[in-house]
C-alpha positions as CSV (number, residue, x, y, z in Angstrom):
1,X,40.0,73.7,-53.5
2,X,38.2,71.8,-51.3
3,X,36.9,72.9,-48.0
4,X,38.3,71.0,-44.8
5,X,36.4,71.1,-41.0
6,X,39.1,71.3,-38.4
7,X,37.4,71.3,-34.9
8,X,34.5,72.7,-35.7
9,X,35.7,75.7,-38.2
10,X,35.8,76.3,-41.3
11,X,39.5,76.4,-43.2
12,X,39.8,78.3,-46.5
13,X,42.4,79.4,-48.9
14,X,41.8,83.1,-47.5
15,X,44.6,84.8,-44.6
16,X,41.6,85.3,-42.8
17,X,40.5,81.6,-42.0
18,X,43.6,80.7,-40.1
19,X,43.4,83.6,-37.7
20,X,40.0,82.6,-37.0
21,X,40.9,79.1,-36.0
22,X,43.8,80.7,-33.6
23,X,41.0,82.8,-31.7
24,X,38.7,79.9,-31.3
25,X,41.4,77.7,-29.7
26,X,42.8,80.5,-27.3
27,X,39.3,80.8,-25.9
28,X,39.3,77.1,-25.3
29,X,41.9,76.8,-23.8
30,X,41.7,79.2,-21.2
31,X,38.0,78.2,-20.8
32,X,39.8,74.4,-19.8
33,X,42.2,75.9,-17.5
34,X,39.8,77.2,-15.8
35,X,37.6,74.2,-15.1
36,X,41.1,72.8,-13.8
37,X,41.3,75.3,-11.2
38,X,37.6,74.8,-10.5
39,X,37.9,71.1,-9.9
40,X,41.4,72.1,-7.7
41,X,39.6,73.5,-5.3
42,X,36.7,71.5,-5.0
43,X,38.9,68.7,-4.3
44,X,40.8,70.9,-1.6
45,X,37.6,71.9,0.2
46,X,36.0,68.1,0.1
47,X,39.8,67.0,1.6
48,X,39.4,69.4,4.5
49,X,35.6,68.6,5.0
50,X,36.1,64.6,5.0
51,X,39.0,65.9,7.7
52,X,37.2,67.9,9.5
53,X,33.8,66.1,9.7
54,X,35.1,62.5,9.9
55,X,33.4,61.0,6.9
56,X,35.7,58.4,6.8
57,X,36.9,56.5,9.8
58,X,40.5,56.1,8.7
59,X,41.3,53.9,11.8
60,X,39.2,51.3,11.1
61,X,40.3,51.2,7.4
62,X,43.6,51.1,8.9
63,X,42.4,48.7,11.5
64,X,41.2,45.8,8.4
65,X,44.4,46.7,6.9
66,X,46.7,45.4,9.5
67,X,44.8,42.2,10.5
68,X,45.0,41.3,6.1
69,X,48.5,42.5,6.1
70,X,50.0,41.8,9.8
71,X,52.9,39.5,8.5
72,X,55.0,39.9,11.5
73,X,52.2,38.9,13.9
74,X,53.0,42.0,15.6
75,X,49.0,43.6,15.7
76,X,49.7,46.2,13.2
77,X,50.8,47.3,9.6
78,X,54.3,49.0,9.1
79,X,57.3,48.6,7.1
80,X,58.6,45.2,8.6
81,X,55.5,44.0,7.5
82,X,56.1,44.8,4.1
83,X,59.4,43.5,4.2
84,X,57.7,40.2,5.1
85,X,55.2,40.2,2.4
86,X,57.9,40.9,0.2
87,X,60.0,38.0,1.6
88,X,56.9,36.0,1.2
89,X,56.6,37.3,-2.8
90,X,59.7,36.0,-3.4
91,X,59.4,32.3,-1.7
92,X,56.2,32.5,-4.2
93,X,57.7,33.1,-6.9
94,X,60.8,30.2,-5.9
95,X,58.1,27.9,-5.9
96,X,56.2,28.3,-8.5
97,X,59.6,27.5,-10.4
98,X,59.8,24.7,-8.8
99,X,56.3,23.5,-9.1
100,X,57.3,23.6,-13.2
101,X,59.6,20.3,-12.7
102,X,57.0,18.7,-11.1
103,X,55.1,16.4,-13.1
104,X,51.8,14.7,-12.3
105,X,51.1,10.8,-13.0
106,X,47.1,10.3,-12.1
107,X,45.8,11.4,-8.7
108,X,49.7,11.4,-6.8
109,X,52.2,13.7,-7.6
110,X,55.5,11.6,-8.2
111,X,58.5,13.6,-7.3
112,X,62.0,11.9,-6.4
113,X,62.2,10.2,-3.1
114,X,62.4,12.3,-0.4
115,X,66.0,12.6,1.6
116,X,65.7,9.8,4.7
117,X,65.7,11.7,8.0
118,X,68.9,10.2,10.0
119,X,68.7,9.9,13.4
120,X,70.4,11.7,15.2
121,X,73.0,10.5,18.4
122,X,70.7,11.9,21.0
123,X,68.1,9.0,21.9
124,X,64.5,10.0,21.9
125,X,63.7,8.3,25.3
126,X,66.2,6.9,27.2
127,X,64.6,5.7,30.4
128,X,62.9,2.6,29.4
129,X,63.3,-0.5,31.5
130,X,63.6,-2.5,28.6
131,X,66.3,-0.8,26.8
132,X,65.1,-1.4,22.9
133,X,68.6,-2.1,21.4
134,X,69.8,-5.0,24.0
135,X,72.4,-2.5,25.5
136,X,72.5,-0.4,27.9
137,X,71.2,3.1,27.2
138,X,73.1,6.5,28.5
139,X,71.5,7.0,32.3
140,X,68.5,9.6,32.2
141,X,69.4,12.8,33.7
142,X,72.8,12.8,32.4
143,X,73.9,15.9,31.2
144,X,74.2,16.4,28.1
145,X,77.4,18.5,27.6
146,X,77.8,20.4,23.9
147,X,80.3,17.9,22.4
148,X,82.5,17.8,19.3
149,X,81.0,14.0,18.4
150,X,81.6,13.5,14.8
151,X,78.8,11.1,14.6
152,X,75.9,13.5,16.6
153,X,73.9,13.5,12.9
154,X,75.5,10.4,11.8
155,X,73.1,7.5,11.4
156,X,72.9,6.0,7.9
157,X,75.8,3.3,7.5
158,X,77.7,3.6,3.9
159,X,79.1,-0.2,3.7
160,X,82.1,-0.5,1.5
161,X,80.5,-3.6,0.1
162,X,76.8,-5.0,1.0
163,X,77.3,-8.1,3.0
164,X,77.1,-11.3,1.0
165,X,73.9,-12.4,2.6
166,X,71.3,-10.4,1.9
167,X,67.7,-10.2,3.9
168,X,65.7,-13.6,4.6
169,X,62.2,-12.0,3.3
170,X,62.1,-13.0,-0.2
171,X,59.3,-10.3,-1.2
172,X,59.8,-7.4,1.0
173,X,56.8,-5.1,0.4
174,X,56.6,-1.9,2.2
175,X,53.7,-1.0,3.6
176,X,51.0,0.3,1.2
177,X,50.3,3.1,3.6
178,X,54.0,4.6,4.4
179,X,55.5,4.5,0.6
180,X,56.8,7.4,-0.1
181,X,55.2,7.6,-4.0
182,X,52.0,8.0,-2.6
183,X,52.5,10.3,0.4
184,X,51.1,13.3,-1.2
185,X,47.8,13.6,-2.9
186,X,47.1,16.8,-3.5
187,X,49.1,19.4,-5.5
188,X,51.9,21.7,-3.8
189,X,50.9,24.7,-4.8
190,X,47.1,24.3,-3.3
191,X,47.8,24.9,0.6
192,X,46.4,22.9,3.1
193,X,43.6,23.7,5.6
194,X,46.2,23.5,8.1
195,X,48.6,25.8,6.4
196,X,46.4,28.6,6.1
197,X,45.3,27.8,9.7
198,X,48.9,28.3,10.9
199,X,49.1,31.4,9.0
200,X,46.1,32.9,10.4
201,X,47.3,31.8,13.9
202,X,50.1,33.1,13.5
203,X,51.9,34.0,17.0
204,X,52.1,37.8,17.9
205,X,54.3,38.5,20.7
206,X,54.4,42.1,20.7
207,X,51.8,43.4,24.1
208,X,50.3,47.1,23.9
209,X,53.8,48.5,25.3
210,X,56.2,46.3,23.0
211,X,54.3,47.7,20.0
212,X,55.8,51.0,21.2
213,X,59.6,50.2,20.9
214,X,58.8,48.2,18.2
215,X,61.7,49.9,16.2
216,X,64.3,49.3,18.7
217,X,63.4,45.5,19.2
218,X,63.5,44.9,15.4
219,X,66.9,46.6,15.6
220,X,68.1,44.4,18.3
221,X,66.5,41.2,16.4
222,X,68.1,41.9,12.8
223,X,71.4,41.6,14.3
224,X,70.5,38.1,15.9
225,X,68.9,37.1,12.6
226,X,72.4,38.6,10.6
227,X,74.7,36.2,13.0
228,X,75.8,39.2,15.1
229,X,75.0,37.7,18.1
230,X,77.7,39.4,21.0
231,X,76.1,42.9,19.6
232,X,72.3,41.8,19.8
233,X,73.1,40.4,23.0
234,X,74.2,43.7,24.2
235,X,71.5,45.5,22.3
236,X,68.9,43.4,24.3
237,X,70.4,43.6,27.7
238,X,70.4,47.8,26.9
239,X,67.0,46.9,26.1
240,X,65.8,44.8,29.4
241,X,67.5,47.3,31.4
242,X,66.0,50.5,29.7
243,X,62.5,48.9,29.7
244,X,62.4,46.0,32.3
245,X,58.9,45.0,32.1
246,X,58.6,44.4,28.4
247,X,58.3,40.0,27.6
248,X,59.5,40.8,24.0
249,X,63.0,42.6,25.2
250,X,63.7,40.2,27.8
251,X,62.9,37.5,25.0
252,X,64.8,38.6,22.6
253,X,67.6,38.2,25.2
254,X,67.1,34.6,26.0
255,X,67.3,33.9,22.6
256,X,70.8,35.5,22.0
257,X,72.1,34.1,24.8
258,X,70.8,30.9,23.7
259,X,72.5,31.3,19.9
260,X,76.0,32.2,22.1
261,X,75.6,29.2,24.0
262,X,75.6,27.1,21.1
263,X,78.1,29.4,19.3
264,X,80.7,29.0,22.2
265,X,79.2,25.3,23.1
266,X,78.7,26.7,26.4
267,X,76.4,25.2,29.3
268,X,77.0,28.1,31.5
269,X,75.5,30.7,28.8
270,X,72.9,28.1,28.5
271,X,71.5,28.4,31.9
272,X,71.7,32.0,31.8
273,X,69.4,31.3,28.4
274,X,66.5,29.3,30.4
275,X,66.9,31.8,33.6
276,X,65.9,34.5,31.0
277,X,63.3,32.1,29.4
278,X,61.8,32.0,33.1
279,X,61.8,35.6,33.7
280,X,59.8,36.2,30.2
281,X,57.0,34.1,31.6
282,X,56.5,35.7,34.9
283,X,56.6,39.2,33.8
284,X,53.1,40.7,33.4
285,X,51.2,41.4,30.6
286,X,53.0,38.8,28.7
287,X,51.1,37.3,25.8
288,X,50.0,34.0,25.5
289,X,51.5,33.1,21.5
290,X,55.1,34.5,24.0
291,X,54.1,32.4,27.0
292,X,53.9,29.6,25.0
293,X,57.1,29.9,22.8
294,X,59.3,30.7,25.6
295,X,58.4,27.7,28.1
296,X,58.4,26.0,25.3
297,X,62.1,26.7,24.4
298,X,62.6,26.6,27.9
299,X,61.8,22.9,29.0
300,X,64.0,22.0,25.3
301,X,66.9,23.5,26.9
302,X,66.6,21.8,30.2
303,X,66.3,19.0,28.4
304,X,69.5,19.6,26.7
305,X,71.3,19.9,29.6
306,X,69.8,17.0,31.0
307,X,67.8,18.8,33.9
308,X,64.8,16.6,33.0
309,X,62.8,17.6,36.2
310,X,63.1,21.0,35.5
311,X,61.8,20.4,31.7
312,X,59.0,18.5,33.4
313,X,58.0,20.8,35.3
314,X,57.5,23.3,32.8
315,X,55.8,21.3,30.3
316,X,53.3,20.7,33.1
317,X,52.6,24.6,33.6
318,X,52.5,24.9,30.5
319,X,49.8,22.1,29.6
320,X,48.0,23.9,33.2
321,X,47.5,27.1,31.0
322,X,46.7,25.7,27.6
323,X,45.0,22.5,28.2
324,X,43.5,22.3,25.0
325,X,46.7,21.7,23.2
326,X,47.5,18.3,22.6
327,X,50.9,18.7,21.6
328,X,51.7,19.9,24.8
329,X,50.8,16.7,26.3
330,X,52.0,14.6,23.8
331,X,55.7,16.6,24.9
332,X,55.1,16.5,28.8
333,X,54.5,12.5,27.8
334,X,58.3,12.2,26.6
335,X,59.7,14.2,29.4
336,X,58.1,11.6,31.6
337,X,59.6,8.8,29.5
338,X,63.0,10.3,30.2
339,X,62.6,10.2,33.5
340,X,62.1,6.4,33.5
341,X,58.5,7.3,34.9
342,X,56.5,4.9,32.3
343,X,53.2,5.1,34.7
344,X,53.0,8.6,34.5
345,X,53.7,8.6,30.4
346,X,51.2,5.9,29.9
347,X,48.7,8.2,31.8
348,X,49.3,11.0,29.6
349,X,49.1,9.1,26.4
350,X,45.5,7.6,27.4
351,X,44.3,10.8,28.2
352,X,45.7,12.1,25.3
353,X,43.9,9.3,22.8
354,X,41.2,9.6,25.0
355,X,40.5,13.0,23.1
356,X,42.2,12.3,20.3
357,X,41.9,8.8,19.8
358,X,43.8,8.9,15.8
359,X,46.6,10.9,17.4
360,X,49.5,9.3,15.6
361,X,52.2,10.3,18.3
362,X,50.3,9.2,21.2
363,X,49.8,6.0,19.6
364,X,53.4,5.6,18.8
365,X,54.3,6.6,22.4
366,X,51.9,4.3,24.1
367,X,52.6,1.2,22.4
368,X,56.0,1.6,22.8
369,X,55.6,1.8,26.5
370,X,53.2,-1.0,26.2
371,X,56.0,-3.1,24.5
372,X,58.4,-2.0,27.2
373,X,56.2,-3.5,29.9
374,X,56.2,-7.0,27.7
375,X,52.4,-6.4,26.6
376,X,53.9,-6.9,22.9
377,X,50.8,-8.2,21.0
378,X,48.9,-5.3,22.6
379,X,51.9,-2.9,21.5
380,X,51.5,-3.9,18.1
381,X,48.7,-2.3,17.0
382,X,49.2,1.3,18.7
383,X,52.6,1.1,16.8
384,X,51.7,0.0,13.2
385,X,48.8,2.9,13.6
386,X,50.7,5.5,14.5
387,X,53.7,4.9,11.9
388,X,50.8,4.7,9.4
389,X,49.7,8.3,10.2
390,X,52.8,9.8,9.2
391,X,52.7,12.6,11.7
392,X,55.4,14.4,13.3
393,X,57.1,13.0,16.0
394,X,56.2,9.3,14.2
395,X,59.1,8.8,11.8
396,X,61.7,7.6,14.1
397,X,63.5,4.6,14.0
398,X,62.5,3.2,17.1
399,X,59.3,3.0,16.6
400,X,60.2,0.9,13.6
401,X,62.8,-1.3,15.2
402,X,59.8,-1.7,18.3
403,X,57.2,-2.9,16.0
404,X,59.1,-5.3,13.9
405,X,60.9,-6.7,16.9
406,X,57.0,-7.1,18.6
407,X,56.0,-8.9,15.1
408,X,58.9,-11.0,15.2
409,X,58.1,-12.4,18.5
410,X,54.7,-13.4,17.3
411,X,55.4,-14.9,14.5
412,X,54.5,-12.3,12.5
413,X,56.7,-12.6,9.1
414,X,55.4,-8.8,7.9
415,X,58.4,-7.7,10.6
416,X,60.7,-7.7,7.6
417,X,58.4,-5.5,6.0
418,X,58.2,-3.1,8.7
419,X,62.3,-3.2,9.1
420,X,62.6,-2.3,5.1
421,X,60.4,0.2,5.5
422,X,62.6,1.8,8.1
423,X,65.8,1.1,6.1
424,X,63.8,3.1,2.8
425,X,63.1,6.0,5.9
426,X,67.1,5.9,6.5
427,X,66.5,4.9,9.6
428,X,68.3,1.4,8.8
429,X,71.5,1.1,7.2
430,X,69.7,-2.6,5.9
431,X,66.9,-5.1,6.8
432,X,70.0,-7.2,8.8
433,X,71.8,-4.2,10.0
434,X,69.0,-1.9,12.4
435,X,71.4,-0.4,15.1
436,X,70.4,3.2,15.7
437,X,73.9,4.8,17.0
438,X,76.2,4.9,14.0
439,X,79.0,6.5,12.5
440,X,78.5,6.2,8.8
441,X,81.1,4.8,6.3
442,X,82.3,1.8,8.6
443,X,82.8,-1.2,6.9
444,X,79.9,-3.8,7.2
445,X,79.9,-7.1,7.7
446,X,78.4,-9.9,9.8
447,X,81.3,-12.2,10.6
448,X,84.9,-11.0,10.6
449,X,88.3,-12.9,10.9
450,X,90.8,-11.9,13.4
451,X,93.0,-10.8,10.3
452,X,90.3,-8.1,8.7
453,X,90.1,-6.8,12.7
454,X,93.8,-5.7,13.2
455,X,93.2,-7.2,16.5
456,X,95.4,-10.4,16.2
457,X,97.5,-10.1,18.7
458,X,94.4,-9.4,21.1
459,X,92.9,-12.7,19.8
460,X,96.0,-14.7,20.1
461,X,96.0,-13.7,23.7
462,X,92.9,-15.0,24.6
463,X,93.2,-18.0,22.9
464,X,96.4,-18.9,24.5
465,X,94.9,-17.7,28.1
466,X,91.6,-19.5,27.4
467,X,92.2,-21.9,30.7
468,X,93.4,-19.3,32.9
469,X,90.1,-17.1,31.5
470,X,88.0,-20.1,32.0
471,X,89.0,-21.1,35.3
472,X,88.7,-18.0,37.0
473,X,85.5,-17.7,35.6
474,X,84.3,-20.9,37.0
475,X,85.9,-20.3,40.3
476,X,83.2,-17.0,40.9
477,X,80.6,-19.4,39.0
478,X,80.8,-22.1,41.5
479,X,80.8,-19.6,44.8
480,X,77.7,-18.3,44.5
481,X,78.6,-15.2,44.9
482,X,75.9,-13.2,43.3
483,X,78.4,-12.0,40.7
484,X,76.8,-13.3,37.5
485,X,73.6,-11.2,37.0
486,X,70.9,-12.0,35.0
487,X,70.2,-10.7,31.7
488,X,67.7,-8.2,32.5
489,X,66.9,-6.7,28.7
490,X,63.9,-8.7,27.8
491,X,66.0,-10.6,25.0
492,X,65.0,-14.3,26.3
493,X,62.3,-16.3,25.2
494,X,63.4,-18.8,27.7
495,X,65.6,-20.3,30.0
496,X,68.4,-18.5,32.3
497,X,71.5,-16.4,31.4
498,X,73.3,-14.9,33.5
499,X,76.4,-12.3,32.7
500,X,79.4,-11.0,34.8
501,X,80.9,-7.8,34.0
502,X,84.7,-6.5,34.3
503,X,84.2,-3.6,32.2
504,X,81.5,-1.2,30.9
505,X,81.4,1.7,28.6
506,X,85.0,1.6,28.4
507,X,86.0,1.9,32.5
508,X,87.1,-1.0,34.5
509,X,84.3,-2.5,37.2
510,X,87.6,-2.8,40.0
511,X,84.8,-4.8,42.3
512,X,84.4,-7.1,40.1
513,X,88.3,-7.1,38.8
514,X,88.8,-8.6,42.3
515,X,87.3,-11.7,41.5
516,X,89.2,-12.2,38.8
517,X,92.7,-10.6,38.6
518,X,94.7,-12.6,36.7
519,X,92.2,-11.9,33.4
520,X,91.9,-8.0,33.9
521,X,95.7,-7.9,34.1
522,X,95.7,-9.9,30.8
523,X,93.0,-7.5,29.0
524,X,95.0,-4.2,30.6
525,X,97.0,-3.5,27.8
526,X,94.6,-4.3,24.8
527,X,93.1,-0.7,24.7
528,X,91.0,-1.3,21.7
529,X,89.0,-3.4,24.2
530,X,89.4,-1.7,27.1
531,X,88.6,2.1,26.1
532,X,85.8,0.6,24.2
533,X,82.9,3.0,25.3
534,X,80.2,1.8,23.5
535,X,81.0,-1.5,24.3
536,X,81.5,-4.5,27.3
537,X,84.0,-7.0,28.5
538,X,81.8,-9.4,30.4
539,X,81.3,-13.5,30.9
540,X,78.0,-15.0,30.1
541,X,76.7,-18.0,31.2
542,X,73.7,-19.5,29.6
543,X,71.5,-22.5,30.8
544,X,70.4,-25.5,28.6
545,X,66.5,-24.1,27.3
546,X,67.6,-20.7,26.5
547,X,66.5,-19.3,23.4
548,X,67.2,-15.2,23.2
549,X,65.0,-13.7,20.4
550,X,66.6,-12.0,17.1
551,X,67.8,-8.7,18.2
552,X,70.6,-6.0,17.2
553,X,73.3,-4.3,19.2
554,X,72.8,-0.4,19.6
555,X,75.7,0.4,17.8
556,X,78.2,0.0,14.2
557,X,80.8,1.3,16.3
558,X,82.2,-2.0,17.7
559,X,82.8,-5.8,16.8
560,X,82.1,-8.5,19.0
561,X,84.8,-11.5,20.3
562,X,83.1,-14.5,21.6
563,X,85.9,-16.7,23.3
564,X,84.4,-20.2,24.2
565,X,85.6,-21.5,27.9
566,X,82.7,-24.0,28.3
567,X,80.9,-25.4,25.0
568,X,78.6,-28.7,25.1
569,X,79.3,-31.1,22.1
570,X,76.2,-30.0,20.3
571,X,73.1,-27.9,21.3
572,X,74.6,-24.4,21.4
573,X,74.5,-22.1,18.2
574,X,74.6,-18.6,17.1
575,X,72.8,-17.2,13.9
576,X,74.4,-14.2,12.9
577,X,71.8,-12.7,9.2
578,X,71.4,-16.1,7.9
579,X,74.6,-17.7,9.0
580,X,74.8,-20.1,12.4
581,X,77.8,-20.8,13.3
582,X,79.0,-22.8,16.6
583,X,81.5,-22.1,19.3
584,X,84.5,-23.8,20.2
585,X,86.6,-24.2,24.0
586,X,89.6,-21.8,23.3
587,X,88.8,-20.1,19.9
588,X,87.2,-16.7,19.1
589,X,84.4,-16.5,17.1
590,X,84.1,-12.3,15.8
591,X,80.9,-10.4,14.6
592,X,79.0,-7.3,14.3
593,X,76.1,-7.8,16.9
594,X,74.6,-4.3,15.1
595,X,73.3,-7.1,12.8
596,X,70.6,-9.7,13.5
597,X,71.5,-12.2,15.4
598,X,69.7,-15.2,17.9
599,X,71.2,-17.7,20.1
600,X,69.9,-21.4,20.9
601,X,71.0,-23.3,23.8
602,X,69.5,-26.8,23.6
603,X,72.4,-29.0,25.2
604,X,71.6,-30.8,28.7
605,X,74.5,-28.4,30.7
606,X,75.5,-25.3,30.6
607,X,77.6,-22.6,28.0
608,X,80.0,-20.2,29.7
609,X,81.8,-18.1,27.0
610,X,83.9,-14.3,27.6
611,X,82.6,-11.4,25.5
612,X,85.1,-8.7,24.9
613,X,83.8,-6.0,22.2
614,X,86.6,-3.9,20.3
615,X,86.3,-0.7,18.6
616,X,85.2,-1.0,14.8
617,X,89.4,-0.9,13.3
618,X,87.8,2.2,10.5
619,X,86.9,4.6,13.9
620,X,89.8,7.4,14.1
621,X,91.2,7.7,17.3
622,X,89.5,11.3,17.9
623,X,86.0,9.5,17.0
624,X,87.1,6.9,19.6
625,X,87.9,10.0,22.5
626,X,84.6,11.5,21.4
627,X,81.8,9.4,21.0
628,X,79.4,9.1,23.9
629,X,79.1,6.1,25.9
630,X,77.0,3.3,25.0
């Protein structure tokens, strides 16, 4: 038979070559078990001597470790960081599913249209003198109670059916620089500079001493972050009591206060919120990512509550101790907006582009301010600029309504433009229709009959009263009396009108009642006129060589009842879209003045007609006890 090696020895047919091969392994092994042990203790000894003669400088290794791996901007590396990083892991991995139904088409990315951005009830600045919708604007200062409005997010309108006109621009283009298909250039998963910026800046607000009860603040915070926010507001007032001079406790106790305030809707728990938000700032040791974040929130909730000196006043600290941020001032600008202070905005907002002169919300700012103080072909350009930039803060549609209305007074046809690129945004429910207070679903249309109001027996009133209405009217016309102000919203081109009021934001003027009793007692009953709070009942008188511009009413929430009292034969018209229509002694003309519409006065005397707006007949009556004033 033939011979065969196994490891080295030789195996024959002979009893004796197998127990040779059993000897030579035994000896290996043990000789391999014992290099085992060897190299055991080697390993022990060079453990203790890295130990024991610092070798390796652990805390520096830990050191790098936590400023790679610090996700909870707390200074350090620990298990809620890797919680984080996790979180992070997953977010990744959510995206990069995502990024698989997105498909590329050249340089752009085209992904659907993002959702428009409705605005919101609460006005951005309401302390302009020119008030930009041709109504009156809630008073500055205000407060601003948590309400159970059912409109507050409600802005885009969802007409039953489109009106039958449709927008005068024939080829509406929207601007090249703010269509949506080519906002984004680069692809989604690539982050940008300013990303990885904000990641590496990320805020820590933990001091030396924080880091120490770290645990116990995290506790505290997880039941915030969970919804329980009666127990982490008791955990955080055990907190502040145990260890009164730590920021992050006394923090963390704002901020559930400020979650129960909005739970509860409760100004009282508010105020206790921006007390506590004060206290954080003027503890010691305090720092400056938590200084920042809680004036911050701070002046935000003062400007809730409508405590806009306050908020102003701590925007300014705040822009004392990091004047370097912009964004600061660009904030402390608004806060001076809504406190009809326009000089000391505009001052902000030059200083502001003085530094940063491509500062899309500054721009947006100033030339709205410039607008308000008539300079419109100046406004123009700050405006178009700083909606082109597409920053935050820009995309509001104000800004829109502002720079179309400033093109449309200089002849500039590229307004329509600008107003369909605010209706694409969602900020307009059309190019007609560009009021910015709105309850969506209302039926939209520019002229109504007295039979699609509801209101027909309110109509039929004032038409049979028309020469009672119309006299009295006169009587206060020819005293002199000072009653009839003049329009003082910047809507004129030329010429005079003047307006007298009996009723505004649904309560009854009583002074000016007096003049003319016999028509408030008529209207007294009508309360879908009356209790109109977004609304007017007024008389307007309107000299021959008045032109008012094209402008919209602030709101879809009412309809508008023009009964004429004094009409010259020819001369006066109203364009309502792209219908003009003319009024008529003792009839009632009714229309939604949240459309376009312009008025012409070109007789040789004067028009004298009675306005009386009227809840939109779709509001419920619980919308009609809760909306805000207007």
């Amino acid at each position: 038979m033939d011979e065969t090696s196994v490891d080295g020895a030789k195996m024959t047919d002979s009893p004796g070559g197998k127990t040779a091969i059993k000897s030579e392994k035994k000896t290996e092994g043990n000789s391999f078990f014992s290099w085992l042990l060897v190299l055991a203790f080697l390993g022990a000894w060079l453990s203790v001597g890295v130990m024991w003669f610092d070798l390796v400088d652990y805390n520096s290794v830990v050191g790098t470790l936590g400023g790679v791996y610090d996700a909870d901007g707390d200074g350090d590396f620990d298990v809620e960081d890797a919680k984080v990083l996790l979180e992070n892991a997953t977010v990744a991995a959510k995206e990069k599913t995502l990024r698989k139904n997105i498909t590329t088409e050249g340089d752009h990315i085209q992904a659907g249209p993002s959702k428009p951005t409705c605005l919101t009830e609460k006005p951005v600045m309401v302390a302009s003198p020119e008030n930009p919708l041709g109504e009156k604007d809630s008073l500055p200062g205000e407060n601003r109670e948590f309400t159970t409005e059912e409109s507050r997010t409600a802005n885009q309108i969802s007409p039953e059916s489109p009106p039958a006109t449709q927008p005068v621009p024939t080829s509406v283009s929207t601007p090249e620089s703010i269509t949506e298909t080519t906002e984004f250039t680069e692809e989604p998963s690539v982050e940008s500079k300013e990303e990885k910026e904000a990641k590496k800046k990320k805020p820590k607000l933990l001091n030396k001493f924080d880091k120490t009860i770290k645990s116990e603040i995290n506790a505290a915070e997880k039941l915030r972050k969970k919804g329980k926010i009666e127990e982490s507001l008791r955990a955080f007032e055990a907190l502040v009591q145990k260890f009164p001079q730590s920021p992050r406790c006394r923090y963390g106790k704002a901020q559930a206060e400020d979650d129960l305030a909005e739970k509860k809707r409760s100004n009282e728990m508010l105020l206790k919120a921006v007390n506590s938000y004060r206290e954080v700032a003027e503890l010691p040791d305090v720092p400056p990512d938590l200084v920042k974040a809680t004036l911050k929130r701070c002046a935000d909730r003062q400007q809730f509550l409508g405590r806009t000196k306050g908020s102003l006043a701590t925007l300014e600290k705040l822009v004392q101790i990091f004047p370097e941020d912009i964004s600061l001032k660009n904030d402390l600008g608004v806060a001076h907006l809504l406190l009809g202070d326009n000089k000391g905005a505009k001052r902000i907002y030059e200083e502001v582009l003085a530094r940063a002169p491509h500062d899309g919300f500054a721009k947006v700012h100033y030339g709205f301010i410039l607008k308000s103080e008539n300079m419109i072909a100046e406004s123009i350009p700050y405006l178009r600029e700083g909606l082109e930039t597409g920053e935050p803060g820009t995309d509001d549609g104000r800004f829109y309504f502002h720079l179309g209305d400033a093109l449309q007074r200089t002849g500039d046809k590229s307004a329509y433009d600008w107003y369909e690129a605010g209706h694409r945004r969602g900020h307009f429910a059309s190019v007609w229709q560009r009021s910015l207070y709105n309850v969506p679903g209302l039926r939209a249309r520019p002229w109504w009959t007295a039979e699609e109001t509801g209101y027909t027996a309110l109509v039929k009133m004032l038409e049979r009263n028309w020469l009672t209405i119309r006299d009295e009217a006169l009587s206060v016309l020819d005293s002199n009396s000072g009653q009839f102000l003049p329009e003082d919203e910047n809507l004129r081109e030329t010429g005079d009108w003047g307006q007298f009021t009996l009723w505004q934001q649904g309560r009854k003027v009583a002074a000016s009642c007096r003049y003319v009793p016999k028509t408030c007692g008529l209207l007294e009953r009508y309360t879908e006129a009356t209790s109109c709070k977004r609304g007017q009942i007024k008389f307007s008188v309107m000299q021959a060589g008045t032109h008012v511009w094209p402008h919209t009413g602030p709101t879809n929430c009412r309809l508008r009842m023009h009964l004429g009292l004094v009409i010259p034969s020819k001369g006066c018209r109203i364009r309502c879209t792209n219908q003009t229509r003319e009024w008529e002694e003792g009839k009632v003309l009714i229309f939604d003045d949240s459309f376009e519409h312009e008025v012409w006065q070109e007789a040789e005397s004067f028009r004298l007609i009675f306005i009386v707006d009227v809840w939109h007949p779709e509001l419920t009556q619980l919308q009609r006890q809760t909306l805000s004033p207007i």
